[in-house]
C-alpha positions as CSV (number, residue, x, y, z in Angstrom):
1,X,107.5,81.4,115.3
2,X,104.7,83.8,117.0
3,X,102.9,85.8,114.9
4,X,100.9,89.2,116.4
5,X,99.1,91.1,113.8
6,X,99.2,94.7,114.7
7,X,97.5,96.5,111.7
8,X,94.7,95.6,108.9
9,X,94.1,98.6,105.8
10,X,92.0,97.9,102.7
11,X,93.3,99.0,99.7
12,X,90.4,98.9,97.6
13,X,91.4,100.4,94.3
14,X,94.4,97.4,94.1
15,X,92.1,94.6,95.2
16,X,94.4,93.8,97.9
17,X,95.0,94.5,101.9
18,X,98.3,96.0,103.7
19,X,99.1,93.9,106.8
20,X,101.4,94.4,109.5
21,X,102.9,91.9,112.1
22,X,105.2,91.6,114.4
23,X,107.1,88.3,114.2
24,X,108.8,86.8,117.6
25,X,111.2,83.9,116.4
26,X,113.6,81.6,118.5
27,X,117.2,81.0,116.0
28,X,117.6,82.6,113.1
29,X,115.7,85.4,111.0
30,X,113.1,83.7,108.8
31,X,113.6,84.0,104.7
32,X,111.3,86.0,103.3
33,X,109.8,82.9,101.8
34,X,109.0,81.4,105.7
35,X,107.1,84.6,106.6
36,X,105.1,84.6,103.6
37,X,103.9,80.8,104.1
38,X,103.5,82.1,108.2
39,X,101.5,84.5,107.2
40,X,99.3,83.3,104.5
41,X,98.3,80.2,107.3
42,X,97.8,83.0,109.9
43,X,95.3,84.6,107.4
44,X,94.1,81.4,105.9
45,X,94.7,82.2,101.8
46,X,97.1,81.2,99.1
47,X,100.9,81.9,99.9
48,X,100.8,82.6,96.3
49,X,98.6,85.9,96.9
50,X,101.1,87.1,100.0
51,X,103.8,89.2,98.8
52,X,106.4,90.4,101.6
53,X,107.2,94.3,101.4
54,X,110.1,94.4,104.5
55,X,111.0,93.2,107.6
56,X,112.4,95.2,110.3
57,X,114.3,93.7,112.8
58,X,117.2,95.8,115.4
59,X,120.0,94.5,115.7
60,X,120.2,91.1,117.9
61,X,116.7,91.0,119.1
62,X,114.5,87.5,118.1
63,X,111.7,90.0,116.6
64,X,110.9,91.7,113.6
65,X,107.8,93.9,112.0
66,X,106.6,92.3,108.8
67,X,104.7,94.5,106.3
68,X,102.9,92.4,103.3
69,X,100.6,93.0,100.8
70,X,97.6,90.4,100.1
71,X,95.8,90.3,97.8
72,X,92.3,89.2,96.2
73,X,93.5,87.1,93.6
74,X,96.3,86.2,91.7
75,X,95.4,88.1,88.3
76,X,95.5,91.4,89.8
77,X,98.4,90.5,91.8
78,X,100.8,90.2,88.4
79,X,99.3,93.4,87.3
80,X,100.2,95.2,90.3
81,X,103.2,94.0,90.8
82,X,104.7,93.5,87.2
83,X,103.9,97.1,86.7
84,X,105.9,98.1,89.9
85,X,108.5,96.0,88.5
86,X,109.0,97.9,85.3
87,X,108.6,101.1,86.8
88,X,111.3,100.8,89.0
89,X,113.7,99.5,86.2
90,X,113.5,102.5,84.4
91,X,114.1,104.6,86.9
92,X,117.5,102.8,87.6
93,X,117.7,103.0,83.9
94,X,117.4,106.9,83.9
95,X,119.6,106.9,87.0
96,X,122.6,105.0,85.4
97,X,122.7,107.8,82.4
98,X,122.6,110.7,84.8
């Protein structure tokens, strides 16, 4: 698996930077699990600090862009994201009574 990283943003008020690659691969589609360890070795941190937002990928071509999130450390990572979590439960809470 090739790895070409396209885009870099600071997100200082999260602790944490946006990342964008394009992936080429030779098989199969990598698990979301493979990109993350990929991507935390391309980078050099923690797998544990990589979470993967998407991966984009047309139909039958061996490539796919890979947006993730790293970020500075592990506390502020299950702040972040355990808040996201919640929020987006109750909304598909409030949805399921409309």
């Amino acid at each position: 698996m090739k790895m070409h990283l396209l885009n870099q943003k600071e997100e200082k008020l999260f602790q944490r930077k946006e990342v964008n690659f394009k992936v080429d691969f030779e098989k199969v589609t990598p698990s979301k699990e493979e990109l993350r360890k990929s991507i935390s070795e391309h980078l050099k941190l923690d797998p544990e600090l990589v979470k993967i937002e998407k991966a984009d990928q047309k139909f039958g071509e061996r490539s796919a862009n890979v947006s993730a999130l790293v970020y500075d450390n592990k506390e502020i990572m299950k702040k972040v994201e355990v808040r996201n979590k919640r929020i987006k439960k109750e909304v598909k809470k409030e949805e399921k009574k409309e």
